[in-house]
C-alpha positions in Angstrom: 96.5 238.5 67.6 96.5 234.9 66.5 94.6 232.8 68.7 95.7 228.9 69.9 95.6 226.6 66.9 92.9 223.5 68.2 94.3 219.8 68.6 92.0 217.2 68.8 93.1 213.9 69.9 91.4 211.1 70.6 93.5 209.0 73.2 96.1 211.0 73.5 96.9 210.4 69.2 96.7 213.7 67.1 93.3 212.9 65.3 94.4 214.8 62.0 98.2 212.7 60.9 96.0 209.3 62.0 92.7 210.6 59.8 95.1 211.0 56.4 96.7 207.5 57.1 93.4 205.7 57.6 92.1 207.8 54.2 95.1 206.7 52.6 94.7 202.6 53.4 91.5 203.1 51.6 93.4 203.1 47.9 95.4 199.6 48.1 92.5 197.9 50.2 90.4 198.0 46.4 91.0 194.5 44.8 93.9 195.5 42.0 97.0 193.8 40.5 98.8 196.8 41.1 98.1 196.9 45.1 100.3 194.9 46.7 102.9 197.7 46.2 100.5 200.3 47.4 100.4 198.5 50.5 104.0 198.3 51.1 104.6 202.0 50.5 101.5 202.7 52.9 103.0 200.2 55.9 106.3 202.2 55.1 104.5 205.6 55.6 102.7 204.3 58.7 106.1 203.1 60.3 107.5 206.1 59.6 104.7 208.2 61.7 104.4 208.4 65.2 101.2 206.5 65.9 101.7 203.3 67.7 98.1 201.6 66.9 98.7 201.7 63.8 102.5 199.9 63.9 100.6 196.8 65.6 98.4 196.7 62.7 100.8 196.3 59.9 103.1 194.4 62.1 99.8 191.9 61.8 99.6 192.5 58.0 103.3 191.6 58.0 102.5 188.1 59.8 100.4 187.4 56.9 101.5 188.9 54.0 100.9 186.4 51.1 97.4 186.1 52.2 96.6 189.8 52.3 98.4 190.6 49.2 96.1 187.5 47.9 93.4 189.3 49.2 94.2 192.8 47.6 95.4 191.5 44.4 93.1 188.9 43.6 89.1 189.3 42.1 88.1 186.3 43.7 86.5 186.3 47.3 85.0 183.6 49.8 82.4 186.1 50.6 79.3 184.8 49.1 80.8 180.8 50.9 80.6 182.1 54.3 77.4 183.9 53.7 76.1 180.4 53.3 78.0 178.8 56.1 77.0 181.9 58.4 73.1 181.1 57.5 73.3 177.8 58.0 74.6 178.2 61.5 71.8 180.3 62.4 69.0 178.4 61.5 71.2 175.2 63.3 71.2 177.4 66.2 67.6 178.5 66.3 67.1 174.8 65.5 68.9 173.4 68.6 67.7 170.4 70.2 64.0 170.4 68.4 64.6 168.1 65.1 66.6 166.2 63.1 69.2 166.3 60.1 65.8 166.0 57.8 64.1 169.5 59.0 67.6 171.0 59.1 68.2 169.9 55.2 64.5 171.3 54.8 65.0 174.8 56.0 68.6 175.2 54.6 66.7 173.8 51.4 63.7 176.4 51.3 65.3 179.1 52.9 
């Protein structure tokens, strides 16, 4: 006798079909020049699927293409820029109210 094949779902979404779709946005999200393709043909596997999460999340990939395929495509990042700008708003934070411009410049400075 064969017993009940097992579903797990997590929200009422098949977990197995959304795992392989999520494993297979892990290939054009690597910085390439050939990526931007990959991404299409992954949006146009994701529409085709029955899993309605995901559709609002390449509709918003489809608001801003040129910047994500700027982002797939491209070496470059802004990363290490916001690192600083993220740092510098925590010690302005932690600062807040107890000195000046001068002991802000020194922390940034030595920190």
């Amino acid at each position: 006798m064969c017993s009940p094949r097992l579903t797990i779902t997590l929200g009422g979404i098949a977990a197995a079909p959304l795992a392989a779709v999520v494993r297979g946005f892990a290939e054009p999200v690597t910085p390439c020049a050939g990526n931007a393709d990959g991404l299409s043909r992954w949006i146009l596997e994701v529409r085709s699927a029955d899993l309605p999460h995901l559709h609002a999340f390449t509709r918003g990939l489809d608001r801003d293409r040129d910047a994500v395929d700027a982002a797939l495509t491209h070496p470059h990042s802004n990363g290490p820029t916001e690192g600083v700008y993220t740092k510098t708003q925590r010690i302005a934070r932690q600062m807040h109210g107890r000195a000046g411009f001068s002991l802000l410049r020194h922390r940034i400075l030595l920190g």
